[in-house]
C-alpha positions, 0 to 999 in steps of 0.5 A: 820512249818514243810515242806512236802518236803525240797529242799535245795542246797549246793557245786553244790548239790541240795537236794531234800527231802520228808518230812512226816516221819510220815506218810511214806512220803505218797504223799498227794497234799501238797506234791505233790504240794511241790515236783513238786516245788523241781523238778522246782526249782533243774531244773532252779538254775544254782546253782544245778550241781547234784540232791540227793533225799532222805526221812526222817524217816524209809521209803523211800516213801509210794506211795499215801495217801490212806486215802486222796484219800479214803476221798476226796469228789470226789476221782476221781476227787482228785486221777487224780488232785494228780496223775497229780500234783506229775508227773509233779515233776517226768517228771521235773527231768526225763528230768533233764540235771544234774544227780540224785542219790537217797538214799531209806530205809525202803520201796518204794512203788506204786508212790514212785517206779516211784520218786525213778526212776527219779535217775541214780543211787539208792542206797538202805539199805539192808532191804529195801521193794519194793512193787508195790502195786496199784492192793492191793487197785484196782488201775493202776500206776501213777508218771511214775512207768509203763513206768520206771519199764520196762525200769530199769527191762527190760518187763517180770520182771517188769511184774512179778514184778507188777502182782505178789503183793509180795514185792520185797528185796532189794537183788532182786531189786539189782539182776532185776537192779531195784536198783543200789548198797545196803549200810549200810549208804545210804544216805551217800553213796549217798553224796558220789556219788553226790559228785564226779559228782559234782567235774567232768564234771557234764554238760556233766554228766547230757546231757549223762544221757538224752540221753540215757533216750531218747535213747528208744523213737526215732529210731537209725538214729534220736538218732545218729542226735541228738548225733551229734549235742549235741557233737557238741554243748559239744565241744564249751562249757567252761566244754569241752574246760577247761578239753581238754586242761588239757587232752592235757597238760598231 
């Protein structure tokens, strides 16, 4: 039986991939069920020291299921249990103290904006489409994607971006930050990057990579408290203290 998202961990790397190429790997409640159980599962295996998140198939992801949502007996009820559901699985790996980095293609659209942007680091094919597209069918944001596209693209693009309803290259979304670096072969760039963090200091990798996500949701004097204490509990740990002395032995 085919999974609607595998998660797999191999080397330190937990892989988190949508699973229903099919069907754009639209987000239904299988798998939106089944995402939210990747992102507990990469969260709590001491085993994963970095995330890769991936799609099968010729796109990244297609935002939600429209023809489920657009079925369902009460489709507010199911659009709020689904929306609810699949955000839990983004706020997982938002707040994730390992790193992401994420290979997309095809196109990446309304909830899969907002999956995508739980990574550090995107790496994106050069014809990949990125489509806001909740206004096209009435509907607002969800997974995230209100609160991450300003904080990628900074408040007027994001903007732009969201009312103008017009898909977006990948060209553009490298130019407007929205991705980190275009490649032929994403997803084995992005082994690639997750590979390397997996080979150096990935803890200390994945507490910089919360701080600065927290960084806009505090005020500088209780950032600079929780910097403090965080470098002060770095210091003790065996990742530190083994590179410090190989940095002092130079």
């Amino acid at each position: 039986m085919q999974l609607p998202v595998n998660f797999t961990i191999s080397d330190g790397i937990g892989h988190i991939e949508l699973n229903r190429p099919d069907a754009a790997n639209t987000i239904n409640m299988p798998l939106a069920e089944a995402f939210r159980q990747a992102a507990h599962a990469a969260a709590n295996d001491p085993a994963v020291e970095v995330v890769l998140l991936t799609a099968m198939g010729k796109r990244f992801c297609g935002g939600g299921d429209v023809s489920a949502i657009a079925h369902a007996q009460h489709p507010g009820n199911f659009l709020t249990e689904l929306a609810a559901t699949a955000d839990a699985g983004v706020q997982l790996l938002e707040d994730l103290d390992r790193p992401i980095v994420a290979a997309v293609q095809g196109a990446v659209a309304g909830a899969g904006l907002g999956i995508m942007l739980t990574a550090d680091v995107i790496v994106a094919a050069a014809d990949t489409k990125f489509v806001f597209a909740y206004p096209e069918i009435g509907l607002t944001p969800d997974c995230g994607a209100s609160a991450a596209l300003p904080r990628a693209m900074g408040l007027q693009r994001a903007l732009a971006f969201a009312l103008s309803g017009e898909p977006m290259s990948a060209t553009d979304a490298l130019k407007q930050g929205l991705v980190t670096e275009l490649a032929d072969d994403p997803l084995a760039r992005a082994r690639e990057v997750a590979t390397t963090w997996a080979s150096k200091a990935s803890g200390a990798l994945g507490v910089t990579r919360q701080l600065l996500r927290q960084s806009q949701n505090a005020s500088r004097s209780a950032h600079g408290d929780r910097e403090a204490r965080t470098i002060g509990q770095r210091v003790m740990t065996s990742e530190a203290q083994t590179l410090m002395k190989t940095f002092l032995s130079r």
